[in-house]
C-alpha positions as CSV (number, residue, x, y, z in Angstrom):
1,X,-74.4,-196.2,15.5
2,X,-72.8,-193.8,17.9
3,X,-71.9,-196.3,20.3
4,X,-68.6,-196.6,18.8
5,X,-68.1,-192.7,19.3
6,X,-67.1,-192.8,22.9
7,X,-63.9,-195.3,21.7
8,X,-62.4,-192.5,19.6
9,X,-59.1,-190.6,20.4
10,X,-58.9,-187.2,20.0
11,X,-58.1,-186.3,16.3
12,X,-60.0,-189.7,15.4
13,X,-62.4,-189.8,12.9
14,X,-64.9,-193.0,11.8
15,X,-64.0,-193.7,8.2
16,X,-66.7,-196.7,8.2
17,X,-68.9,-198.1,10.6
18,X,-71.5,-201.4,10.3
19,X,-73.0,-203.8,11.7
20,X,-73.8,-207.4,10.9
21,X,-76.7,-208.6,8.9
22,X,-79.3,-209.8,11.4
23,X,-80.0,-212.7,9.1
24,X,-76.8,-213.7,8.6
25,X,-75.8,-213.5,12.1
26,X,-78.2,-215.1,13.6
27,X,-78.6,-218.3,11.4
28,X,-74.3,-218.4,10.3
29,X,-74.4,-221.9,12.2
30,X,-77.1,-223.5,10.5
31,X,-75.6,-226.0,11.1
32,X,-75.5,-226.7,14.6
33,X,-79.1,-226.9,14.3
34,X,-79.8,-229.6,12.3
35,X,-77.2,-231.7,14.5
36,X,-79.3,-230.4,17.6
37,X,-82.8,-231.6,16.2
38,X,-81.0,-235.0,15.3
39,X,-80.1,-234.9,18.8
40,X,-83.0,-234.0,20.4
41,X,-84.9,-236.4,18.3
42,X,-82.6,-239.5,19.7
43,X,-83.0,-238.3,23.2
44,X,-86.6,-238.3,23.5
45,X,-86.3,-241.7,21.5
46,X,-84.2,-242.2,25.0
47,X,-86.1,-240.8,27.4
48,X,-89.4,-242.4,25.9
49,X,-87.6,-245.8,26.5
50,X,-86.1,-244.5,29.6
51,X,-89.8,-244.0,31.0
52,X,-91.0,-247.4,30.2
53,X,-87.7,-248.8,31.7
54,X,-88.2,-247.0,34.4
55,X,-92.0,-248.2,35.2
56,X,-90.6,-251.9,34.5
57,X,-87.9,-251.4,37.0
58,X,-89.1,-249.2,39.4
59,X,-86.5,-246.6,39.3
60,X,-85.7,-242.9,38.1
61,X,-82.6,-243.3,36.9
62,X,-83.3,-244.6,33.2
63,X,-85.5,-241.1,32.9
64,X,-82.9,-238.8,34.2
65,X,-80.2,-240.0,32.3
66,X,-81.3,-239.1,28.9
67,X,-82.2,-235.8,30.4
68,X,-78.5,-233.5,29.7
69,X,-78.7,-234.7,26.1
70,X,-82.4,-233.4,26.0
71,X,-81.2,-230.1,27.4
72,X,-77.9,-230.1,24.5
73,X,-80.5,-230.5,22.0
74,X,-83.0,-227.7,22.7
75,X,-79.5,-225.5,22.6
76,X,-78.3,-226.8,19.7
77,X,-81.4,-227.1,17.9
78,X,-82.4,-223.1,18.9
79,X,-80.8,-222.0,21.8
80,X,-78.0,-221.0,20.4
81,X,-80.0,-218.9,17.5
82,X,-81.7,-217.1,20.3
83,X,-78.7,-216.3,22.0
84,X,-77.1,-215.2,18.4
85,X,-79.6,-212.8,18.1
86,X,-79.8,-211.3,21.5
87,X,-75.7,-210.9,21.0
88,X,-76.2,-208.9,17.8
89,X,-77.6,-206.8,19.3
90,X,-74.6,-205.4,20.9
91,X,-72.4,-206.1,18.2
92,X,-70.7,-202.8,16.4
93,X,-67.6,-202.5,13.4
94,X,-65.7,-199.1,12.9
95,X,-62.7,-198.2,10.9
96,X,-60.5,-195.7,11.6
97,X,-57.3,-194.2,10.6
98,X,-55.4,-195.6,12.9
99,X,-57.2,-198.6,14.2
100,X,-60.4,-201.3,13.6
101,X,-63.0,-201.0,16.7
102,X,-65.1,-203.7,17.5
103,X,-67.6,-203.7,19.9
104,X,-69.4,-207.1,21.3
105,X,-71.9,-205.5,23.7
106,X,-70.0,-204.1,26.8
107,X,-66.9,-205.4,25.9
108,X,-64.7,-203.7,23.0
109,X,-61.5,-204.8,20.8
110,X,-58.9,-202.3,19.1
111,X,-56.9,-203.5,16.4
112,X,-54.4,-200.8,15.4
113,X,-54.0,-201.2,11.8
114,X,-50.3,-201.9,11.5
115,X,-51.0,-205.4,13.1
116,X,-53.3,-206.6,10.0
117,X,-50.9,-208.2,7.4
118,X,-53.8,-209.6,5.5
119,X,-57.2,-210.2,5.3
120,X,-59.8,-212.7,3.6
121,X,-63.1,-212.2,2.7
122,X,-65.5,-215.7,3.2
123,X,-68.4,-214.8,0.5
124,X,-72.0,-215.4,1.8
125,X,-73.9,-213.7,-1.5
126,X,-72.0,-211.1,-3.5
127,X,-73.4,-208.3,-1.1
128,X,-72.2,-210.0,2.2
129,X,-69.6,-211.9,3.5
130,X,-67.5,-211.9,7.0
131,X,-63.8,-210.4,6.5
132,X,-60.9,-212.8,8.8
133,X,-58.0,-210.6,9.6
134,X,-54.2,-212.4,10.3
135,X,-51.2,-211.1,11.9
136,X,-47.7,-212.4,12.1
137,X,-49.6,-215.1,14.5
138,X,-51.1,-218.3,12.8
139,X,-54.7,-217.2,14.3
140,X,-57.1,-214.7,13.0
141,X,-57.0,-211.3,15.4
142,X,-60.3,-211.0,14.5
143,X,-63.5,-211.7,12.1
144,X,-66.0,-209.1,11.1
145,X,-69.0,-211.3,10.4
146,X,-71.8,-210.7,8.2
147,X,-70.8,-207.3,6.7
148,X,-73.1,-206.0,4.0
149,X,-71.0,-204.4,1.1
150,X,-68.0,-205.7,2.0
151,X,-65.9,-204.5,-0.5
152,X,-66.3,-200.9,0.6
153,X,-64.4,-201.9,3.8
154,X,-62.2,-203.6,2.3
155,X,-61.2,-200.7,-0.3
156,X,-60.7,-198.7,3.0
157,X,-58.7,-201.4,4.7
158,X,-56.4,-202.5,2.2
159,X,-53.8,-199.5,1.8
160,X,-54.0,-198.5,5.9
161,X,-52.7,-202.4,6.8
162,X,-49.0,-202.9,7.9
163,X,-46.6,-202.2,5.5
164,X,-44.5,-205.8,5.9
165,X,-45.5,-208.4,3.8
166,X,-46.8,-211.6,5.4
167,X,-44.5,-214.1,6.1
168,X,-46.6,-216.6,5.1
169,X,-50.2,-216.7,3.5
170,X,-53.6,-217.1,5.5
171,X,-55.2,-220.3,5.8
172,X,-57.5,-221.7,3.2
173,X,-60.3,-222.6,5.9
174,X,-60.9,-221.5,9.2
């Protein structure tokens, strides 16, 4: 994990560094995957009906309109687990003294600590959850997902957060 290294300041140490679970990652929108085979299901359904319409007719355009919802489904169905997993790839957490680095392959975020006011931890199991982290803003400044042992981070996180105390509490769901 020394890809985070070259984002250190001088007299900057890594307190904590992780990744996400691959797993977890990867499959953290099941969801969108059952939707996508439902989908892809009713377009062929379409497209089979499109073909035989077409034939009847003589024309291409009952085939080629079912064909953009075809293409949503294959993404939705596992495109977008694909493209989950190629991302995690690139995807690095550190904690330092001063801030919270996160790296999503070439791009990089710093969150100086003093902007967290609080934080939430979404459970997955009691080993791994994804940590949201709030500012004076209504929107999360950022989400740490799928972090194994999260309650080490945590434990570091808590007493380095800004001192003020929310002016409001985080949102139940997100």
């Amino acid at each position: 994990m020394n890809r985070l290294q070259t984002l250190l300041e001088p007299g900057e140490a890594l307190l904590w560094e992780g990744r996400p679970a691959p797993r977890c990652y990867t499959f953290r929108n099941w969801k969108h995957s059952l939707f996508g085979v439902l989908l892809l299901l009713f377009s062929l359904i379409w497209l089979y009906w499109g073909v035989e319409l077409g034939r009847n007719y003589r024309s291409p355009l009952p085939v080629l309109v079912p064909t953009p919802f075809i293409a949503l489904g294959l993404y939705l169905s596992a495109g977008h687990l694909i493209r989950s997993r190629l991302r995690w790839e690139g995807i690095y957490y550190g904690l330092t003294q001063r801030r919270l680095l996160i790296q999503d392959g070439k791009r990089h975020k710093e969150l100086p600590l003093g902007k967290i006011r609080y934080l939430r931890m979404d459970p997955f199991s009691p080993q791994l959850g994804t940590i949201r982290l709030w500012g004076e803003a209504p929107a999360p400044l950022a989400s740490l997902c799928c972090i194994e042992q999260p309650a080490g981070l945590i434990a570091l996180l808590e007493p380095r957060m800004g001192a003020a105390p929310p002016s409001q509490p985080p949102p139940e769901s997100v």
